[in-house]
mmCIF file of the N, C-alpha and C atoms, coordinates in Angstrom:
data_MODEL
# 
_entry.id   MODEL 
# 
loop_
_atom_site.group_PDB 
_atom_site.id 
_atom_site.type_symbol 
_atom_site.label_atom_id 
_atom_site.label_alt_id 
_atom_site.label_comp_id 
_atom_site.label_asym_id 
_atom_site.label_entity_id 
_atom_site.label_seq_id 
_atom_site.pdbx_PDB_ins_code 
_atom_site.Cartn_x 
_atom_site.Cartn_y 
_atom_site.Cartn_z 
_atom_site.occupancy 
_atom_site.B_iso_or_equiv 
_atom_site.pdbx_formal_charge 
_atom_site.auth_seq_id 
_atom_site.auth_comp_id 
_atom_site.auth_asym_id 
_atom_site.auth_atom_id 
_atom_site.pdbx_PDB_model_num 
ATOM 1   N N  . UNK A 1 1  ? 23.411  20.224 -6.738  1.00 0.00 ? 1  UNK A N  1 
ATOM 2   C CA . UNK A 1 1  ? 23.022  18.989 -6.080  1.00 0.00 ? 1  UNK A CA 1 
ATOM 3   C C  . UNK A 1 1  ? 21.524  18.845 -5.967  1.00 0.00 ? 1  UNK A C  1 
ATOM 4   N N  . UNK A 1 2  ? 20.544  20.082 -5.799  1.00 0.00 ? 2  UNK A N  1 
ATOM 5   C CA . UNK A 1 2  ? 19.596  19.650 -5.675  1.00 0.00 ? 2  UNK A CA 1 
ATOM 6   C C  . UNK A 1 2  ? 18.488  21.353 -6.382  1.00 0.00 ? 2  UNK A C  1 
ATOM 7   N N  . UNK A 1 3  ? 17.954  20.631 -6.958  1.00 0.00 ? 3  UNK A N  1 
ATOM 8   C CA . UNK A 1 3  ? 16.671  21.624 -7.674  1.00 0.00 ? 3  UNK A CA 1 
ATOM 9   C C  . UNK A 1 3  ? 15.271  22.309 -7.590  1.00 0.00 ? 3  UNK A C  1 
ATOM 10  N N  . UNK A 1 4  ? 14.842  23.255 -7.449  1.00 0.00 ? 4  UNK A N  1 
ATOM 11  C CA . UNK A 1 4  ? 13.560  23.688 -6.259  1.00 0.00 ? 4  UNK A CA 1 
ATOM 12  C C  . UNK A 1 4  ? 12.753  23.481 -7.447  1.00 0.00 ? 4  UNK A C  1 
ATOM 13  N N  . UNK A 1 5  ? 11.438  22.993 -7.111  1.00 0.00 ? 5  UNK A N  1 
ATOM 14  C CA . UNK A 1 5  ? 10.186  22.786 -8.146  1.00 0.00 ? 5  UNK A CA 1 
ATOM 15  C C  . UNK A 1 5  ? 8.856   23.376 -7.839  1.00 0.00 ? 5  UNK A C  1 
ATOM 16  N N  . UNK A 1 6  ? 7.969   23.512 -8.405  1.00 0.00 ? 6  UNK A N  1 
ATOM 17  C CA . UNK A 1 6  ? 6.714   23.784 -8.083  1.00 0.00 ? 6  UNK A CA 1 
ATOM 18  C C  . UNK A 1 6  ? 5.768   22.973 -8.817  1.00 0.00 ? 6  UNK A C  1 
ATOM 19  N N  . UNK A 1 7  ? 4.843   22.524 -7.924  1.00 0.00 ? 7  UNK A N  1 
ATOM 20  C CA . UNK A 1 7  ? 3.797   21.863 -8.966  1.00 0.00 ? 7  UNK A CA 1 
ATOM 21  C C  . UNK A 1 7  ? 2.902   22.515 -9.760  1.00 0.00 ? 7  UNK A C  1 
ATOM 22  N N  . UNK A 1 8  ? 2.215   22.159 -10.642 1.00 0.00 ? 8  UNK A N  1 
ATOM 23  C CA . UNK A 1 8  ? 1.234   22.982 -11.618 1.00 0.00 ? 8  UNK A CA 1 
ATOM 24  C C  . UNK A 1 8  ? -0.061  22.148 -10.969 1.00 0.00 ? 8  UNK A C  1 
ATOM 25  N N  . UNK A 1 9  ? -0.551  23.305 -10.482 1.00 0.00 ? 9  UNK A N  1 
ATOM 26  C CA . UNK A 1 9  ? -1.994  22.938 -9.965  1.00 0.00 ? 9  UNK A CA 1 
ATOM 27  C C  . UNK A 1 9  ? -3.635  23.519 -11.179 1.00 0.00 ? 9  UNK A C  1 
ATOM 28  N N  . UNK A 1 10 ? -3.171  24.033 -12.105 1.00 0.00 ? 10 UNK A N  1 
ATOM 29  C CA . UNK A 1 10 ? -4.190  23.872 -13.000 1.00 0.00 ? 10 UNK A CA 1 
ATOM 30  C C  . UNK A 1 10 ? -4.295  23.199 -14.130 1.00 0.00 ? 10 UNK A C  1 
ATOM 31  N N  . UNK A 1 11 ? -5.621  22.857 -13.651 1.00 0.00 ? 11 UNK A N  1 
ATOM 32  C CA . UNK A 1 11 ? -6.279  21.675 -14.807 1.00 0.00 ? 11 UNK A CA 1 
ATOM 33  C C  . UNK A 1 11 ? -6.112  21.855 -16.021 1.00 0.00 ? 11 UNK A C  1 
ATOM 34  N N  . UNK A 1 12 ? -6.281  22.786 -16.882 1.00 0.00 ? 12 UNK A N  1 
ATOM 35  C CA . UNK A 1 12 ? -6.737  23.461 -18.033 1.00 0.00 ? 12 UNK A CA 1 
ATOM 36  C C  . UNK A 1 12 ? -5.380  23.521 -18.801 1.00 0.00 ? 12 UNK A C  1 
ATOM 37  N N  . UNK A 1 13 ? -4.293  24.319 -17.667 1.00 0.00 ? 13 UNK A N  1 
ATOM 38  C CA . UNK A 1 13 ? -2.655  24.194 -18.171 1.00 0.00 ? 13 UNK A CA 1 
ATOM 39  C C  . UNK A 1 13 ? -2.152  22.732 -18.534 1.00 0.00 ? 13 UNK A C  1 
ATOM 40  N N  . UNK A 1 14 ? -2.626  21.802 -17.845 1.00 0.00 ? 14 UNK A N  1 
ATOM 41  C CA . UNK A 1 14 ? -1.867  20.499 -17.545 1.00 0.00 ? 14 UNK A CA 1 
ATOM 42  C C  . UNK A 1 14 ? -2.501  20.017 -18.518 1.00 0.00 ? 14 UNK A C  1 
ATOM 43  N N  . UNK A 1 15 ? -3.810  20.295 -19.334 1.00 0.00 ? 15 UNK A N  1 
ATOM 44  C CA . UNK A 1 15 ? -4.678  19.714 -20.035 1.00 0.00 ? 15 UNK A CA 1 
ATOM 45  C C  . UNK A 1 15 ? -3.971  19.526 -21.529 1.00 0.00 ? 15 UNK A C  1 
ATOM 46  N N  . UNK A 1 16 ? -3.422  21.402 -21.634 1.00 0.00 ? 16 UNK A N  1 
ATOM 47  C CA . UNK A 1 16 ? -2.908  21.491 -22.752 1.00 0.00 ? 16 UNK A CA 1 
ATOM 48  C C  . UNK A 1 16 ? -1.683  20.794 -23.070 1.00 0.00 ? 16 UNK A C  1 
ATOM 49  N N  . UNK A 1 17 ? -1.464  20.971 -21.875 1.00 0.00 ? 17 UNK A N  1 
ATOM 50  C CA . UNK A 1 17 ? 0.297   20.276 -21.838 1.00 0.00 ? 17 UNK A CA 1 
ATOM 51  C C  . UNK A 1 17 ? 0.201   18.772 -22.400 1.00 0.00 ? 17 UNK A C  1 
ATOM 52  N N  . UNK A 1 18 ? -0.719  17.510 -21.740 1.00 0.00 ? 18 UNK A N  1 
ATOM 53  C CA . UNK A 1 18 ? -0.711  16.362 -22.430 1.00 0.00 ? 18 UNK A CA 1 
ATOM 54  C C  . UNK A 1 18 ? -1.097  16.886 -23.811 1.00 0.00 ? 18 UNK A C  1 
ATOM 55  N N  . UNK A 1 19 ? -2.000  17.504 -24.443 1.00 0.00 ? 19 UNK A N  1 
ATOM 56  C CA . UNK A 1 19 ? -2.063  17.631 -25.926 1.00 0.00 ? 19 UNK A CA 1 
ATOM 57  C C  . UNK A 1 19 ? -0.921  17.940 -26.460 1.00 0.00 ? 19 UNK A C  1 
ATOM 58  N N  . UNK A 1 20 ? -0.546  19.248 -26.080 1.00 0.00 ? 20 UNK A N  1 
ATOM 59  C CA . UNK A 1 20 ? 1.033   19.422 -26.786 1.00 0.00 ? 20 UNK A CA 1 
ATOM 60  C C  . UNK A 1 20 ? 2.185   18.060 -26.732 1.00 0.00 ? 20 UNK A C  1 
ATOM 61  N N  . UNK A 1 21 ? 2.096   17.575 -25.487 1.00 0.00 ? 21 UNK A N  1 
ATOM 62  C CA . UNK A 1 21 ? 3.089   16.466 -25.869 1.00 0.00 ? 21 UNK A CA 1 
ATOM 63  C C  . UNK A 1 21 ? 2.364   15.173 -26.988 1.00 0.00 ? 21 UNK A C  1 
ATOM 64  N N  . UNK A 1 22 ? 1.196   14.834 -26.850 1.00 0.00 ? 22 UNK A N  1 
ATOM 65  C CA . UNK A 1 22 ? 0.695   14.047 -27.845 1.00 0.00 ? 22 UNK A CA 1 
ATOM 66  C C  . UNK A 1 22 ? 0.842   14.339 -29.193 1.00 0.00 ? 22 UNK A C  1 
ATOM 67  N N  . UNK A 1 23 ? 0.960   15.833 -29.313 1.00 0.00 ? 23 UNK A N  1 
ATOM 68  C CA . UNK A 1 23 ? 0.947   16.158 -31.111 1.00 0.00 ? 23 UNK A CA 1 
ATOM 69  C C  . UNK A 1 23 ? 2.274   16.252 -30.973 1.00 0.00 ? 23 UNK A C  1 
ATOM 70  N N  . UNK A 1 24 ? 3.310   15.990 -30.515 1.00 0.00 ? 24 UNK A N  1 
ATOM 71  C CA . UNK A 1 24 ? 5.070   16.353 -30.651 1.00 0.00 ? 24 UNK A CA 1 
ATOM 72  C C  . UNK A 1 24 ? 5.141   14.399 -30.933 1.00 0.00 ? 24 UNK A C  1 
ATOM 73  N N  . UNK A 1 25 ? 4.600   13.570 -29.926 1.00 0.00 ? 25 UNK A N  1 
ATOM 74  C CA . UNK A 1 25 ? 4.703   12.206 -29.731 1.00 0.00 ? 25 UNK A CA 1 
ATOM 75  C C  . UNK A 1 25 ? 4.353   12.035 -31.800 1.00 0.00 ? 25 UNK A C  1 
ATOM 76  N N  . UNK A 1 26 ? 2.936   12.409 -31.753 1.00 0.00 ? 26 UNK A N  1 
ATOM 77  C CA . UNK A 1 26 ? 2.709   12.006 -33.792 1.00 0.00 ? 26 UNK A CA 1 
ATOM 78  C C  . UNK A 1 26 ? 3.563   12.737 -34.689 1.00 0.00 ? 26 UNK A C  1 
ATOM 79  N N  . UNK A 1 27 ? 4.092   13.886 -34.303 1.00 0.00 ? 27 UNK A N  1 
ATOM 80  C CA . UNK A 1 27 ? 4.728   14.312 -35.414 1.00 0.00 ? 27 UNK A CA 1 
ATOM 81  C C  . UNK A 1 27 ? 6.039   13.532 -35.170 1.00 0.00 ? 27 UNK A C  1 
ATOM 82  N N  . UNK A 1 28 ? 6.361   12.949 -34.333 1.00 0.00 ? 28 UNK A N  1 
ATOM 83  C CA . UNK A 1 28 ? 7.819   12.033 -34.266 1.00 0.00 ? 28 UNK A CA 1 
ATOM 84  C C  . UNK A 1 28 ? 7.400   10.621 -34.588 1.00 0.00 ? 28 UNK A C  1 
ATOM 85  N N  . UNK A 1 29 ? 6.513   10.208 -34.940 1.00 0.00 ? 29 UNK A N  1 
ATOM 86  C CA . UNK A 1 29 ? 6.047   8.848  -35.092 1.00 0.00 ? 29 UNK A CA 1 
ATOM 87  C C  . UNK A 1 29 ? 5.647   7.898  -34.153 1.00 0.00 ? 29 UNK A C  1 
ATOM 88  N N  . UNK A 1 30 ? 5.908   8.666  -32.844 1.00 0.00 ? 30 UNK A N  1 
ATOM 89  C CA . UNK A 1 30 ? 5.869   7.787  -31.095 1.00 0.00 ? 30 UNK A CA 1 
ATOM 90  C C  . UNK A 1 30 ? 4.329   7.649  -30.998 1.00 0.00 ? 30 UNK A C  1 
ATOM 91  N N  . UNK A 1 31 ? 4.123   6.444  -30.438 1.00 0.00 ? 31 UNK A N  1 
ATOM 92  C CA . UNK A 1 31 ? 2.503   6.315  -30.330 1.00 0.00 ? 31 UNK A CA 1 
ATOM 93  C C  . UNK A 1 31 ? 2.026   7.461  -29.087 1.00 0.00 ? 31 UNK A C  1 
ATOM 94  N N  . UNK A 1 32 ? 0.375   7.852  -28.888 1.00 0.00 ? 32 UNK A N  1 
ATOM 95  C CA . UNK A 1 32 ? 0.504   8.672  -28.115 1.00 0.00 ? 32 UNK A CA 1 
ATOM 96  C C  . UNK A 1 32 ? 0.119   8.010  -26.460 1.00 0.00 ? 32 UNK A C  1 
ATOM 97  N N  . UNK A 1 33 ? 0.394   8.815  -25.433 1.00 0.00 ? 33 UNK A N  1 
ATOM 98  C CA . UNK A 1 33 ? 0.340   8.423  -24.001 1.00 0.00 ? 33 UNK A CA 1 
ATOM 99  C C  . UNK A 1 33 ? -0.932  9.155  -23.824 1.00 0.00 ? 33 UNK A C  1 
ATOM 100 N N  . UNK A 1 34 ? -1.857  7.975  -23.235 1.00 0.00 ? 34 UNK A N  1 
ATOM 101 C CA . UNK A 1 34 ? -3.080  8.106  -22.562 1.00 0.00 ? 34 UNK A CA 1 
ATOM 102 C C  . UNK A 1 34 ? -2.824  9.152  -21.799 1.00 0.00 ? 34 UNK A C  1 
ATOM 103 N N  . UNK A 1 35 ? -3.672  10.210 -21.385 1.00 0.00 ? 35 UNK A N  1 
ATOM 104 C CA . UNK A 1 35 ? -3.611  11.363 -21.022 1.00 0.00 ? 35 UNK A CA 1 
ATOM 105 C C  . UNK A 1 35 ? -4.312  10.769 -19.651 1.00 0.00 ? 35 UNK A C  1 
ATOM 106 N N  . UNK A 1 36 ? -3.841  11.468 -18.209 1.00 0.00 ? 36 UNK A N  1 
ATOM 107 C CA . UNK A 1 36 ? -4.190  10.896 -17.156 1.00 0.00 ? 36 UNK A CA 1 
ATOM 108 C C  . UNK A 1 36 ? -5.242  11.957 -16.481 1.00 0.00 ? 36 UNK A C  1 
ATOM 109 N N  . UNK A 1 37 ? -6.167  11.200 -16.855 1.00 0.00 ? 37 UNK A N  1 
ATOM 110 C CA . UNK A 1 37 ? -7.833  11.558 -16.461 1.00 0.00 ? 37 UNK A CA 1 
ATOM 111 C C  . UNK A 1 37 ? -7.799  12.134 -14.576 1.00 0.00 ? 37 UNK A C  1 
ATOM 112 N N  . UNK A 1 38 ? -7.022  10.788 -13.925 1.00 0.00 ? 38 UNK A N  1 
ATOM 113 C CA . UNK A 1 38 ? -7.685  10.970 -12.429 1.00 0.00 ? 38 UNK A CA 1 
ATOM 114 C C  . UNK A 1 38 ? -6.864  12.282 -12.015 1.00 0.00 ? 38 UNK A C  1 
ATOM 115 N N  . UNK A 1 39 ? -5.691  12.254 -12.654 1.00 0.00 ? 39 UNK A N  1 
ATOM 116 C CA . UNK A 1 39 ? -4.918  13.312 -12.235 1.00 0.00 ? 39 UNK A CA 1 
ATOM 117 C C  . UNK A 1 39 ? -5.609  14.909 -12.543 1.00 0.00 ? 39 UNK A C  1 
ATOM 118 N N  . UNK A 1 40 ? -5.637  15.256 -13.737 1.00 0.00 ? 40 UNK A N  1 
ATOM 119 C CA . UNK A 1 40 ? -7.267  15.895 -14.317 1.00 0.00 ? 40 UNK A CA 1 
ATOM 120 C C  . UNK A 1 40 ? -7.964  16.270 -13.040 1.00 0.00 ? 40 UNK A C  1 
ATOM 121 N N  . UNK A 1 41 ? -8.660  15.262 -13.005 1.00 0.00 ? 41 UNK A N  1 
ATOM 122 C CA . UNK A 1 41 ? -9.971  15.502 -11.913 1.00 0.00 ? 41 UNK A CA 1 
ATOM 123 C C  . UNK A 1 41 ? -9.421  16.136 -10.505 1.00 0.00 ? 41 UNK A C  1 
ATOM 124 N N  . UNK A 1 42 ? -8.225  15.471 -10.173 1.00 0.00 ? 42 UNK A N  1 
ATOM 125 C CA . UNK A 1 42 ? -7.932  15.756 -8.825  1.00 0.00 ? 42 UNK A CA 1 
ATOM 126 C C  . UNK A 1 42 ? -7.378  17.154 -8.776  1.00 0.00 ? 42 UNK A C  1 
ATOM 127 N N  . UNK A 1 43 ? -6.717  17.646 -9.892  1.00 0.00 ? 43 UNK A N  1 
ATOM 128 C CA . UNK A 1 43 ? -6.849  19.550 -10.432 1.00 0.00 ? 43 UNK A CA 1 
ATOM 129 C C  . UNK A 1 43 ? -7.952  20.008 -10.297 1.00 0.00 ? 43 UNK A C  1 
ATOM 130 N N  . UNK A 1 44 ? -8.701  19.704 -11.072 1.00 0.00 ? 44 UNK A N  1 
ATOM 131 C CA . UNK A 1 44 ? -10.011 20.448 -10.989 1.00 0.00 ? 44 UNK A CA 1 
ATOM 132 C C  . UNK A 1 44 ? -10.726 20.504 -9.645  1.00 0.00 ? 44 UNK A C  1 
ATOM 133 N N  . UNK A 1 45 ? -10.850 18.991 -8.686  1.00 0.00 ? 45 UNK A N  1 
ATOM 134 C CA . UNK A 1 45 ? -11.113 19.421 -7.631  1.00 0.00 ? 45 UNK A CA 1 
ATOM 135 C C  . UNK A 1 45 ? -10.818 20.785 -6.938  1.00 0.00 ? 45 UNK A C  1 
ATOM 136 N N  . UNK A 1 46 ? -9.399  20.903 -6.685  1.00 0.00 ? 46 UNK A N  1 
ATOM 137 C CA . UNK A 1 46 ? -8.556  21.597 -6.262  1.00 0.00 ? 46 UNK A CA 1 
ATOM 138 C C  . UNK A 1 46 ? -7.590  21.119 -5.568  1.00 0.00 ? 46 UNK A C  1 
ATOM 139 N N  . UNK A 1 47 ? -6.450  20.928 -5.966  1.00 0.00 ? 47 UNK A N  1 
ATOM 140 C CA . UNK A 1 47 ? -5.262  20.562 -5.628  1.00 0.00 ? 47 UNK A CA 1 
ATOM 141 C C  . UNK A 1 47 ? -4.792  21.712 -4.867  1.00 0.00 ? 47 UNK A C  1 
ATOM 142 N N  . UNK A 1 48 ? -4.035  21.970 -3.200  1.00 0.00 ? 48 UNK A N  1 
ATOM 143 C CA . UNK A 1 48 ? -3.375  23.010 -2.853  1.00 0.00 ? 48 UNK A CA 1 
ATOM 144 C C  . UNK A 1 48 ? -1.781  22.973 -3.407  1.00 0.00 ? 48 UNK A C  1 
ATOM 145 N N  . UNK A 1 49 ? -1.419  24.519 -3.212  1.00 0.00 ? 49 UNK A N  1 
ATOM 146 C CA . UNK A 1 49 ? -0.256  24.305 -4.046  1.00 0.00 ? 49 UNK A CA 1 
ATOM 147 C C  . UNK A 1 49 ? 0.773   23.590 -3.511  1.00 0.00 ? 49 UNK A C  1 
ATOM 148 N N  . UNK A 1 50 ? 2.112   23.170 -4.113  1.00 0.00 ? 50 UNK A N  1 
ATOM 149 C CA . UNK A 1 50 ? 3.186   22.712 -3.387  1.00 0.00 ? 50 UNK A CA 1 
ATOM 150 C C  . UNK A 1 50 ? 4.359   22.662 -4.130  1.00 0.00 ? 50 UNK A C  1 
ATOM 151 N N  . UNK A 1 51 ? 5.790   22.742 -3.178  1.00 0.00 ? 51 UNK A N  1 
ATOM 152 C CA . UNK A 1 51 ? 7.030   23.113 -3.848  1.00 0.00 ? 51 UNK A CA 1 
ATOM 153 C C  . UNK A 1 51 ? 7.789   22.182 -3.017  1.00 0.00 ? 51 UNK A C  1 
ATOM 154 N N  . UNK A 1 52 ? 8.429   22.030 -3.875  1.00 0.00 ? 52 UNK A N  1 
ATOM 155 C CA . UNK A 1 52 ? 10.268  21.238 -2.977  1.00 0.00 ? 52 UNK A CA 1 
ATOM 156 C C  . UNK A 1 52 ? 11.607  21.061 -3.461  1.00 0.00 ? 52 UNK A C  1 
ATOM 157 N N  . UNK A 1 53 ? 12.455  20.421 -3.381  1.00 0.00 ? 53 UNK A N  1 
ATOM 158 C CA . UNK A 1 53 ? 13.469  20.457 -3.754  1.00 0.00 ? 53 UNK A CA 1 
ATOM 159 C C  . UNK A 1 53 ? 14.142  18.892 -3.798  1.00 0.00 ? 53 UNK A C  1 
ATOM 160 N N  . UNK A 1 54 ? 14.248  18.330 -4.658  1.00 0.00 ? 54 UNK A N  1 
ATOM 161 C CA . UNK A 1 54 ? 14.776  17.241 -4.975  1.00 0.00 ? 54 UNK A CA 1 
ATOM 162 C C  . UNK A 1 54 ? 16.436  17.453 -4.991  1.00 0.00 ? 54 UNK A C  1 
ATOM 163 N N  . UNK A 1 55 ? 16.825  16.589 -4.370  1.00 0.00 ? 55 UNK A N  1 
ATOM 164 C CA . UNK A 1 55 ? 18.190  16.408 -3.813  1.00 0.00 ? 55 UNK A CA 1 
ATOM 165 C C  . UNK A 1 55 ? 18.889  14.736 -5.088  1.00 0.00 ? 55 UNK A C  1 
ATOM 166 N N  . UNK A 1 56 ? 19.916  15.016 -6.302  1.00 0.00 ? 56 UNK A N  1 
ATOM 167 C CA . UNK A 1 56 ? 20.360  14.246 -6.819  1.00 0.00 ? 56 UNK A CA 1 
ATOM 168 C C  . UNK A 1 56 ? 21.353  13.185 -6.069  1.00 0.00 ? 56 UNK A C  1 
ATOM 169 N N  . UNK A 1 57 ? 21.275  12.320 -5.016  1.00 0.00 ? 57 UNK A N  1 
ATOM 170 C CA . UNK A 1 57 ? 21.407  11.236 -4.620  1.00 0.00 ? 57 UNK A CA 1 
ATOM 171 C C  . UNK A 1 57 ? 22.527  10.903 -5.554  1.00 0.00 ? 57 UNK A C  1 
ATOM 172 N N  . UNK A 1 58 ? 22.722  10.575 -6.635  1.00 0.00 ? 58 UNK A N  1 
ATOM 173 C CA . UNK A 1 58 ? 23.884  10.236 -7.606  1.00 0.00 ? 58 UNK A CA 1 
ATOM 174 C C  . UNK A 1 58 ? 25.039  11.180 -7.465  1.00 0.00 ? 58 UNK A C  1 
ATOM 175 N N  . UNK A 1 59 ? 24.368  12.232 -7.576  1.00 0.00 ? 59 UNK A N  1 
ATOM 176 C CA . UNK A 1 59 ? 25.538  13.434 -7.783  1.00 0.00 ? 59 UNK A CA 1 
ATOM 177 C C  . UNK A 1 59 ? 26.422  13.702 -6.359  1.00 0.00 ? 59 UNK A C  1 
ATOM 178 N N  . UNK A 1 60 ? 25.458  13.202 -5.301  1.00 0.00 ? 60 UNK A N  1 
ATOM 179 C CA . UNK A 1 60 ? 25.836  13.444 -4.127  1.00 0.00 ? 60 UNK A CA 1 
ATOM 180 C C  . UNK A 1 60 ? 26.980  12.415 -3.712  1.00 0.00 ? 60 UNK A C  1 
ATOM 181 N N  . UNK A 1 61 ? 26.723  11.231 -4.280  1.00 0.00 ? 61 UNK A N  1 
ATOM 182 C CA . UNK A 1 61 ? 27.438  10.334 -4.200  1.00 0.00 ? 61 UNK A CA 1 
ATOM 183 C C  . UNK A 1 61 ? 28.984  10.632 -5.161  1.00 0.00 ? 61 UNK A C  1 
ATOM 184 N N  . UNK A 1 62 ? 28.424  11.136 -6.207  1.00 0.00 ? 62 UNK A N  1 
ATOM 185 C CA . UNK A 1 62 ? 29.760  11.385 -7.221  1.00 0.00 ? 62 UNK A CA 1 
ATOM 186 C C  . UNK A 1 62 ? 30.529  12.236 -6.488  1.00 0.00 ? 62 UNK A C  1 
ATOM 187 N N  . UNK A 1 63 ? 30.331  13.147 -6.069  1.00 0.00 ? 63 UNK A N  1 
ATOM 188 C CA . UNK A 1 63 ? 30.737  14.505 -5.013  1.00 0.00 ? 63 UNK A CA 1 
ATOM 189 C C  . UNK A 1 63 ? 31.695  13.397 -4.195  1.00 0.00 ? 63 UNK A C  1 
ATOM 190 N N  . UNK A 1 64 ? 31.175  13.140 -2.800  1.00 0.00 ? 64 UNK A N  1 
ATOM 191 C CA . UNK A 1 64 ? 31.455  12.349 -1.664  1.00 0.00 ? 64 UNK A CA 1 
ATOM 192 C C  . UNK A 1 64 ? 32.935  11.641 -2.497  1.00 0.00 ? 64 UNK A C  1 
ATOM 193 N N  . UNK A 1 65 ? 32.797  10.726 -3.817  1.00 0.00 ? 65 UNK A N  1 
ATOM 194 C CA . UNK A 1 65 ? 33.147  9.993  -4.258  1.00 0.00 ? 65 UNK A CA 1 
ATOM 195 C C  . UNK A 1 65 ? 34.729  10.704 -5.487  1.00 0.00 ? 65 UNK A C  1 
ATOM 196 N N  . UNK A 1 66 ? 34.442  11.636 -5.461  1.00 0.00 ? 66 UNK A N  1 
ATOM 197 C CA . UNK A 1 66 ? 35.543  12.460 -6.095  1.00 0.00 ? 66 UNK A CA 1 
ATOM 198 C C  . UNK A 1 66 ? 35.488  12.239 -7.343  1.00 0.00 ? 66 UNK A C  1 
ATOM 199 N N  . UNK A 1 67 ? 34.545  11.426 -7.850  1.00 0.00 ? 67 UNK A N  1 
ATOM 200 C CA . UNK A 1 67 ? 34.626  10.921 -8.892  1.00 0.00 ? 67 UNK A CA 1 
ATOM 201 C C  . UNK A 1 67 ? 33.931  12.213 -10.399 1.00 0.00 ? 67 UNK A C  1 
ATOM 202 N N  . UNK A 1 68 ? 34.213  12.272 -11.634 1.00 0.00 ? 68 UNK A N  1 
ATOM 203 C CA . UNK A 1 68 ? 34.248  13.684 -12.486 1.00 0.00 ? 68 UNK A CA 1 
ATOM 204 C C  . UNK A 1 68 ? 32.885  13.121 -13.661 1.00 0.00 ? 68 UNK A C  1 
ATOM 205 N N  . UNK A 1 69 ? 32.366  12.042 -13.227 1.00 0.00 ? 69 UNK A N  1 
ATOM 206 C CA . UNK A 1 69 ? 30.967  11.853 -14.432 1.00 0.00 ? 69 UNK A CA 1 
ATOM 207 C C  . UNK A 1 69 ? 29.754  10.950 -13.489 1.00 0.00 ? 69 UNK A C  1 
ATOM 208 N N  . UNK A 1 70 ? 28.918  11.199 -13.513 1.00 0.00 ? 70 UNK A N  1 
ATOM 209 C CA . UNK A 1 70 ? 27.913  11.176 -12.354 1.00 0.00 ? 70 UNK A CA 1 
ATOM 210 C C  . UNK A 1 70 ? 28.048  9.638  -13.375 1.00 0.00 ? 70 UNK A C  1 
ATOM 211 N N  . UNK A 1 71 ? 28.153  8.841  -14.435 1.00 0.00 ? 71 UNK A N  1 
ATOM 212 C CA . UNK A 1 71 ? 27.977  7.792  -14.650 1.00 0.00 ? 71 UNK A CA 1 
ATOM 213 C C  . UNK A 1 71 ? 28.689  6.607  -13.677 1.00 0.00 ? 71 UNK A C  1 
ATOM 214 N N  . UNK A 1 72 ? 30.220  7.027  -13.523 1.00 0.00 ? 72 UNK A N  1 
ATOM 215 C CA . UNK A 1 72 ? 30.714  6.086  -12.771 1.00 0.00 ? 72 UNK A CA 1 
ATOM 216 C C  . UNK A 1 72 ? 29.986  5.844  -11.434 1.00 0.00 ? 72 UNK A C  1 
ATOM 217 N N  . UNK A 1 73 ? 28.944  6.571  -10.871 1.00 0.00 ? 73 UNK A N  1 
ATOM 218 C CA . UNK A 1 73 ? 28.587  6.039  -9.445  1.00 0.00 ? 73 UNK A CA 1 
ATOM 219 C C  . UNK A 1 73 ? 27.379  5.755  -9.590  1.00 0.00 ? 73 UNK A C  1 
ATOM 220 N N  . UNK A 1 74 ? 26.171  5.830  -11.066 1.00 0.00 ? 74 UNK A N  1 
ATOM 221 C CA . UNK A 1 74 ? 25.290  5.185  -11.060 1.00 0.00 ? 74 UNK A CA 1 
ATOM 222 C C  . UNK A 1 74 ? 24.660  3.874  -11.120 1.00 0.00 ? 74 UNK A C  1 
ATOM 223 N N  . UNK A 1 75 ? 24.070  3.082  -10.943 1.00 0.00 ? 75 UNK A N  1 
ATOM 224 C CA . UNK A 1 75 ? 23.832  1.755  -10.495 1.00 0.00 ? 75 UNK A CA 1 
ATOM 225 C C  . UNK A 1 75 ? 23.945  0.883  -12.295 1.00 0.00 ? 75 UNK A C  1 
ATOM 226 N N  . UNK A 1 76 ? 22.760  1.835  -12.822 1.00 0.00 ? 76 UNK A N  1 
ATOM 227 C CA . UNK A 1 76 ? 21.972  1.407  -14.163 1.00 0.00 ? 76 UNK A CA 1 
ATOM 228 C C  . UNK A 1 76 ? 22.342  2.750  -15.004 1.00 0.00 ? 76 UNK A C  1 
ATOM 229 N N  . UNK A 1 77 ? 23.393  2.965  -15.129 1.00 0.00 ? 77 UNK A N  1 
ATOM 230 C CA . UNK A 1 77 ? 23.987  4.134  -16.383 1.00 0.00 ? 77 UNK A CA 1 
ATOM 231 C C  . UNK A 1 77 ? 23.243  4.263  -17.560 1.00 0.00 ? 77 UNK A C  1 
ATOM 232 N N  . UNK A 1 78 ? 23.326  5.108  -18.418 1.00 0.00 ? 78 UNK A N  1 
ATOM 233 C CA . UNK A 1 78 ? 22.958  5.022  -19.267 1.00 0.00 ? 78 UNK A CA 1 
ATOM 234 C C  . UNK A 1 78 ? 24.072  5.493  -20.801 1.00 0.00 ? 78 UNK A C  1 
ATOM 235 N N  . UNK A 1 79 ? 24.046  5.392  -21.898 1.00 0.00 ? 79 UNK A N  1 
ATOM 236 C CA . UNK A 1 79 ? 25.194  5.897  -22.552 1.00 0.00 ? 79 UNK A CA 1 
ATOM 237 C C  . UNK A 1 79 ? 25.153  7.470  -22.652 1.00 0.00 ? 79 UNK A C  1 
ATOM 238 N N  . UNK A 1 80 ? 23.857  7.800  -22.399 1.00 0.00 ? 80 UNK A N  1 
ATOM 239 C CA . UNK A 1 80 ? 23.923  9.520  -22.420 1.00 0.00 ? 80 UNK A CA 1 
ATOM 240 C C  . UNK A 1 80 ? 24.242  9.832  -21.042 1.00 0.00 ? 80 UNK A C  1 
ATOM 241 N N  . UNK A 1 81 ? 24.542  9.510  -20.072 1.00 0.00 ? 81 UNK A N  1 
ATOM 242 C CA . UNK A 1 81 ? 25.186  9.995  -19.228 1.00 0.00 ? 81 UNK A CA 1 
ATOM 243 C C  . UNK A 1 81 ? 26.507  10.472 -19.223 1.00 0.00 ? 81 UNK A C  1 
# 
């Protein structure tokens, strides 16, 4: 129902990471996504760390709902659901 996360608080990691997804975006033909600068900066400042746990709201509902494909209780489905 619900998944623990951590954020990535370095700049340099997160840096590479938009590159790697930009060269996966051209080798698939997808145009590439502006790489987000302020976010950048606000790493480098120093971001403190942080974790949480996101709770699936759908699934919770499917649960409650008895129902066996998280599609039937979503609003805006999708076919890969």
């Amino acid at each position: 129902l619900a998944n623990g996360y951590d954020e990535l608080t370095d700049a340099d990691e997160q840096r590479e990471r938009f590159a790697e997804d930009n060269a996966a975006r051209r080798q698939l033909g997808l145009p590439e996504v502006d790489v987000d600068r302020r976010l950048l900066a606000a790493l480098e400042h120093g971001m403190p760390d942080g974790s949480g746990v996101a709770l699936g709201i759908d699934r919770l509902i499917q649960l409650a709902l008895g129902k066996t494909s998280v599609a039937e209780v979503m609003a805006f489905a999708t076919p890969n659901c």
